[in-house]
KEFI-382280 format. One record per residue (C-alpha): residue in three letters; residue number from 1; x, y, z. Coordinates in pm, 1 decimal. Layout:
BEGIN
<node res="ala" n="NUM" x="X" y="Y" z="Z"/>
...
This chain:
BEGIN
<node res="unk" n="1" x="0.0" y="0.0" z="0.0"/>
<node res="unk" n="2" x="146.2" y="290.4" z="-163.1"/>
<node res="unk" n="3" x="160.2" y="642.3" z="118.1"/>
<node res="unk" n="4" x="-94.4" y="798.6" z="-133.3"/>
<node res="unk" n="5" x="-357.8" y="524.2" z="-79.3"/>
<node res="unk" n="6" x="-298.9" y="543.6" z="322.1"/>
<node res="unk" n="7" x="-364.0" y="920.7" z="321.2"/>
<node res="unk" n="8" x="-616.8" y="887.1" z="78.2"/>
<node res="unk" n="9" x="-809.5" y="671.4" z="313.0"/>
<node res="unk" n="10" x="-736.7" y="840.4" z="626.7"/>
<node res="unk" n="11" x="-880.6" y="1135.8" z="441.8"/>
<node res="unk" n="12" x="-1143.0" y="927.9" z="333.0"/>
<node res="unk" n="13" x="-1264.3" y="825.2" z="707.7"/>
<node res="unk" n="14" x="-1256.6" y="1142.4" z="858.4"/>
<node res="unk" n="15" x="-1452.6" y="1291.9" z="619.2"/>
<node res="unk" n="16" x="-1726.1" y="998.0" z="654.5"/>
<node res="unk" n="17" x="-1678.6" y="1054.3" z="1060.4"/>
<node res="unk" n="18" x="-1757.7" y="1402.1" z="1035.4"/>
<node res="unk" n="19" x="-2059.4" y="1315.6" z="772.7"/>
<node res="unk" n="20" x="-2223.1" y="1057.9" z="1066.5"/>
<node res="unk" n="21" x="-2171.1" y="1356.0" z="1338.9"/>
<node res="unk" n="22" x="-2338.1" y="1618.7" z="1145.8"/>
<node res="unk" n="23" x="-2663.6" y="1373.1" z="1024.8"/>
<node res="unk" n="24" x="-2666.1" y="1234.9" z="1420.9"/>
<node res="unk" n="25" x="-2702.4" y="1597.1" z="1497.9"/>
<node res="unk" n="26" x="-2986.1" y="1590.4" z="1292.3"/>
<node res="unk" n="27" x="-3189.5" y="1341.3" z="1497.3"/>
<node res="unk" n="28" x="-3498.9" y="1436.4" z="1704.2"/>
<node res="unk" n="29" x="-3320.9" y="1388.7" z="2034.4"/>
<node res="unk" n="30" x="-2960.3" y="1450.2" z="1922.2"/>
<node res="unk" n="31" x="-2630.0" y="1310.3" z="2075.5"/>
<node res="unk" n="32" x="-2396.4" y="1575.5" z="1974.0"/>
<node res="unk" n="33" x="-2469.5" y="1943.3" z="1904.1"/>
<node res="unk" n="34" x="-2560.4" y="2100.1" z="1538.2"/>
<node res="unk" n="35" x="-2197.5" y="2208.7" z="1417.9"/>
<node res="unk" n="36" x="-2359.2" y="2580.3" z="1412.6"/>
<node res="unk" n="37" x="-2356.7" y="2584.9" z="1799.5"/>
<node res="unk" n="38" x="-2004.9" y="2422.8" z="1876.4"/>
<node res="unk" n="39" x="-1890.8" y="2719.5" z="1590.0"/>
<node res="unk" n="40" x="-2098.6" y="2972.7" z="1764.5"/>
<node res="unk" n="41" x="-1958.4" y="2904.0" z="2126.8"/>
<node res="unk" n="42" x="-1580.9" y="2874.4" z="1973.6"/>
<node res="unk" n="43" x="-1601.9" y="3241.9" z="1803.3"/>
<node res="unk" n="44" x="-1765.4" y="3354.1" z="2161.6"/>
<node res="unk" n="45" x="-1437.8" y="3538.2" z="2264.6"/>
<node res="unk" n="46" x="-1155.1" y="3657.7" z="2057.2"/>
<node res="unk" n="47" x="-915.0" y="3324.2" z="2116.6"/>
<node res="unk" n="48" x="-1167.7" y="3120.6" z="1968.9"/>
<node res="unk" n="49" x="-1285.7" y="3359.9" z="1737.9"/>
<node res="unk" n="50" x="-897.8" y="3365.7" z="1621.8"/>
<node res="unk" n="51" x="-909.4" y="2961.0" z="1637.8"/>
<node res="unk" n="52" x="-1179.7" y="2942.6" z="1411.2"/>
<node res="unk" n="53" x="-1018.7" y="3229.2" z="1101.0"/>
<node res="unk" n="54" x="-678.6" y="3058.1" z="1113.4"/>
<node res="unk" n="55" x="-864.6" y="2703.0" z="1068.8"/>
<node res="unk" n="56" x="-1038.8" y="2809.1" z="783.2"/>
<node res="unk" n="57" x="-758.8" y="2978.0" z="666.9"/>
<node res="unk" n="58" x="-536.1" y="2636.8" z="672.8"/>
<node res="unk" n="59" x="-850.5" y="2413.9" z="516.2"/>
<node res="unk" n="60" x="-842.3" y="2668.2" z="190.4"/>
<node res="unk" n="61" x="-473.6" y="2704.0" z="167.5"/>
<node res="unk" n="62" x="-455.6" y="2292.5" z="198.7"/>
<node res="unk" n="63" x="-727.3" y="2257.0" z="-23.1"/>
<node res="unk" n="64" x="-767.8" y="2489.0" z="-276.5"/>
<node res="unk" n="65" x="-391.2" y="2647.9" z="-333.4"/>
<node res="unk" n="66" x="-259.6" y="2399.0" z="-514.4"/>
């Protein structure tokens, strides 16, 4: 198994992982919390706030600069 493949997959599962969380949110009587919320009480002061631009800013320069 070629390092390609393994990332591939890793990439693969944690994308599916986050998938399941966000439809189990869904639920009448949900386990976890909507994504919305946990966003919304991260960007409630200016360290999470901060957490939250510089994540987004790594996802589109991992993603999309290439």
């Amino acid at each position: 198994m070629s390092a390609q493949v393994l990332s591939d997959a890793l990439w693969g599962a944690l994308a599916a992982s986050v998938a399941m969380a966000v439809a189990s949110s869904h639920l009448p009587r949900p386990p976890l919390e909507r994504l919305l919320v946990l966003v919304r009480r991260l960007e409630a002061n200016r360290a999470g706030y901060v957490a939250v631009l510089v994540g987004w800013m790594w996802l589109g320069w991992h993603c999309f600069a290439r």
